[in-house]
C-alpha positions as CSV (number, residue, x, y, z in Angstrom):
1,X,-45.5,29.5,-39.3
2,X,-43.5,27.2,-41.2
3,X,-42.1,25.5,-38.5
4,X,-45.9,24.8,-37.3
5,X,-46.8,23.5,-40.8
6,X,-44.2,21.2,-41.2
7,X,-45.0,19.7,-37.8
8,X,-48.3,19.5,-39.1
9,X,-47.4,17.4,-41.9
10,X,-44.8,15.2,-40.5
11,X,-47.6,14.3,-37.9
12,X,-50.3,13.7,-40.7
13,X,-47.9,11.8,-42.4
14,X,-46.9,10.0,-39.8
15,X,-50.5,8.8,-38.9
16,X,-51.0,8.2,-42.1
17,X,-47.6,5.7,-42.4
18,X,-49.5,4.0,-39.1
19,X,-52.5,3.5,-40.7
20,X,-50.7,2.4,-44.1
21,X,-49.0,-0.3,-42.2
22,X,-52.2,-1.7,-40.5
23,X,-54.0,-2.0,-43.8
24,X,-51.1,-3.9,-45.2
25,X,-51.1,-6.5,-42.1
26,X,-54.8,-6.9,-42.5
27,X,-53.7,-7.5,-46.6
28,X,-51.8,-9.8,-45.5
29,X,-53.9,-11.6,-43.1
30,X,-56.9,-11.6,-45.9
31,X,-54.6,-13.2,-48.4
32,X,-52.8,-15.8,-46.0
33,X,-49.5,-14.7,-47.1
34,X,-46.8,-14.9,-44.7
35,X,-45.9,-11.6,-43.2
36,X,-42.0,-10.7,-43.5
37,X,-41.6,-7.4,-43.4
38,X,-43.3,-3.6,-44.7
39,X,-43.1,-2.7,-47.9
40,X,-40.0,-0.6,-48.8
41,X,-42.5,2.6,-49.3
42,X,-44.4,2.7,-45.8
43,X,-40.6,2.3,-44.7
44,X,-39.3,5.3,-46.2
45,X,-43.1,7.5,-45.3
46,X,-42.5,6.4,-42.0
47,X,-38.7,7.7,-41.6
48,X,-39.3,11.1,-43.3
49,X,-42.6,11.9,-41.6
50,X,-40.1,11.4,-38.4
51,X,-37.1,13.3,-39.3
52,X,-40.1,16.3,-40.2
53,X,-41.9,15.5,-37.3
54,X,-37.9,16.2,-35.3
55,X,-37.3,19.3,-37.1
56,X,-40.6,21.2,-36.8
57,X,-40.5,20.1,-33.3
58,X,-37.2,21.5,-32.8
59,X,-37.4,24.8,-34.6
60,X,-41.0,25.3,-33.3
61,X,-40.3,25.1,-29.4
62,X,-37.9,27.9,-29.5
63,X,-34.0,28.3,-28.0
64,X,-32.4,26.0,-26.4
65,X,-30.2,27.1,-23.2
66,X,-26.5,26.2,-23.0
67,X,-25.0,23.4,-21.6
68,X,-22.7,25.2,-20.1
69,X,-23.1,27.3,-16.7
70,X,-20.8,30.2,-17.3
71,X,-22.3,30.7,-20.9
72,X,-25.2,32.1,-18.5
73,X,-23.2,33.9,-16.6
74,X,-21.3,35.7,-18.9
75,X,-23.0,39.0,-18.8
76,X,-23.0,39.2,-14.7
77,X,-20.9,41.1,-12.9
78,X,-19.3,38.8,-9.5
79,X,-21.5,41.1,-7.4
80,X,-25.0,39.8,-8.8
81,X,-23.6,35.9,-8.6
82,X,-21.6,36.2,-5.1
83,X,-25.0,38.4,-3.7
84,X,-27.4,34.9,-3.0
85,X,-28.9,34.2,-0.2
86,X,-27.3,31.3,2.5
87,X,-29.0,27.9,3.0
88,X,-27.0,27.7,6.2
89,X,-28.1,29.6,9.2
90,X,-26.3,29.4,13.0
91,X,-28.8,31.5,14.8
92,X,-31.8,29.3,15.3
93,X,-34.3,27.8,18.4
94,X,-32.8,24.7,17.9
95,X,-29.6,24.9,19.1
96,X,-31.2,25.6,22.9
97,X,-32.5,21.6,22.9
98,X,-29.1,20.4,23.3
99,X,-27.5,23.0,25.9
């Protein structure tokens, strides 16, 4: 649940760091300033809201798999990873068009 929550927020926040830095153009625009950069507090909304947006995201959606292929295979015996079936098959129709 608290993974959900603070994906929650970090989205909300986020939106509202969007909608923060609109206003401020359109301040800016109103007053006939020239626009340099976003203030130093939209700045920091916006990188927090982001690094909680990345780490509900990444608790919330569960495991992640290993990189590695024999971390997988670990707990199989060479039976059950030898026993697949074969792509390649001799015995077909096809081989009687060019005889």
């Amino acid at each position: 649940m608290g993974q959900k929550l603070l994906l929650i927020i970090g989205l909300l926040a986020l939106a509202h760091a969007g909608y923060s830095a609109a206003q401020h153009r359109v301040f800016v625009r109103l007053t006939e300033q020239q626009f340099e950069r976003l203030p130093t507090d939209i700045i920091v909304q916006t990188l927090i809201a982001f690094l909680a947006c990345c780490i509900g995201s990444v608790q919330l959606f569960g495991k992640f798999k290993p990189i590695l292929i024999t971390a997988e295979w670990q707990n199989k015996t060479w039976d059950t990873i030898g026993n697949r079936p074969s792509f390649m098959t001799f015995n077909h129709r096809g081989r009687k068009l060019f005889h």
